[in-house]
N, C-alpha and C positions, 0 to 999 in steps of 0.2 A: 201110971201111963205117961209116956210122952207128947210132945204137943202133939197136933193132926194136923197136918196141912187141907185145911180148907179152902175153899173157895167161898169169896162174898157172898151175900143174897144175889141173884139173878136182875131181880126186880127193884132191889132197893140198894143195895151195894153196901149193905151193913153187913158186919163183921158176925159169922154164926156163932150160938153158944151152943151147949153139950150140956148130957143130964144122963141120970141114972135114968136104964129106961126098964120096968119090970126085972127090977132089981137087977136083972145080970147084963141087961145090951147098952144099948148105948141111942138116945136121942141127938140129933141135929136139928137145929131149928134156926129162923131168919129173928135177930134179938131185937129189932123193932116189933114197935107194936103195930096193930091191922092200922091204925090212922095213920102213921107212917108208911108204913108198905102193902102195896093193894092186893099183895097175896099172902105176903105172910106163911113161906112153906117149911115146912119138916120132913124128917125121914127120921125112922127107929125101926132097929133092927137087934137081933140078939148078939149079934157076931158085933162089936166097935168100928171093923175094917168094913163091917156091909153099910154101915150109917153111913161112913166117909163115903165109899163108894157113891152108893144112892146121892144123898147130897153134889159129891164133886159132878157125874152123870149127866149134872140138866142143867146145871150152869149154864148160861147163853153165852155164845159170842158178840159181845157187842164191838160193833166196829163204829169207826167215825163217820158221820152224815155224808160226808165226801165222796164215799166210797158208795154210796143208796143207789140201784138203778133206779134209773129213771122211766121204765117199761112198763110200768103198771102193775108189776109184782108187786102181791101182797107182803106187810113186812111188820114188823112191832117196832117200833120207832119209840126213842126216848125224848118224850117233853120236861124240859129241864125247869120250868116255871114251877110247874104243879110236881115234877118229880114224881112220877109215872108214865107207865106204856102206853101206846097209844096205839092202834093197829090202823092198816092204811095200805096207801103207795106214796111215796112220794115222790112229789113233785119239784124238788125245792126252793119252794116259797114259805118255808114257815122259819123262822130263826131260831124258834123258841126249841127245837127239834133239832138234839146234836148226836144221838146214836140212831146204830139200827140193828136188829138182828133178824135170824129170820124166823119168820110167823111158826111159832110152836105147833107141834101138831096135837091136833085134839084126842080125848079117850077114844079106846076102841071096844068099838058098840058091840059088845057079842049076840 
């Protein structure tokens, strides 16, 4: 197989690994551990190109703090101290806080 252009973890910006996944697909996963990264996510799929997919999919846009409105939009904001998300508005008064993307949406509740 050739390499896969991935995309980082979301959350932790660590570089994904890959694994056989039920023998014939293919797993993506974030190669930090859960102490490291406070989601820790995967995807596996039968098809190689669906795991890329699924993985590349939800990758966040993180953009620089510069650009945060200021309006009281909800937003996932990156604390670079602790190196985790942090959800919010900002206001910017925090330094510690150099990304932002926008607040995920949550499952849908059938």
């Amino acid at each position: 197989m050739t390499a896969l252009a991935l995309k980082p973890c979301p959350f932790c910006g660590s570089v994904p690994e890959t694994g056989v996944w039920q023998k014939v697909g293919l797993t993506v996963q974030c190669s930090s551990s859960l102490t490291d990264c406070p989601v820790n996510p995967g995807y596996s799929h039968y098809e190689p190109m669906g795991a890329v997919a699924a993985w590349n999919a939800r990758a966040l846009d993180w953009r620089p703090i510069s650009e945060a409105p200021q309006d009281g939009t909800r937003l996932m904001l990156w604390d670079s101290v602790s190196k985790r998300p942090v959800f919010g508005s900002w206001r910017g008064d925090n330094p510690k806080i150099t990304h932002f993307a926008a607040e995920p949406a949550g499952p849908e509740v059938v």
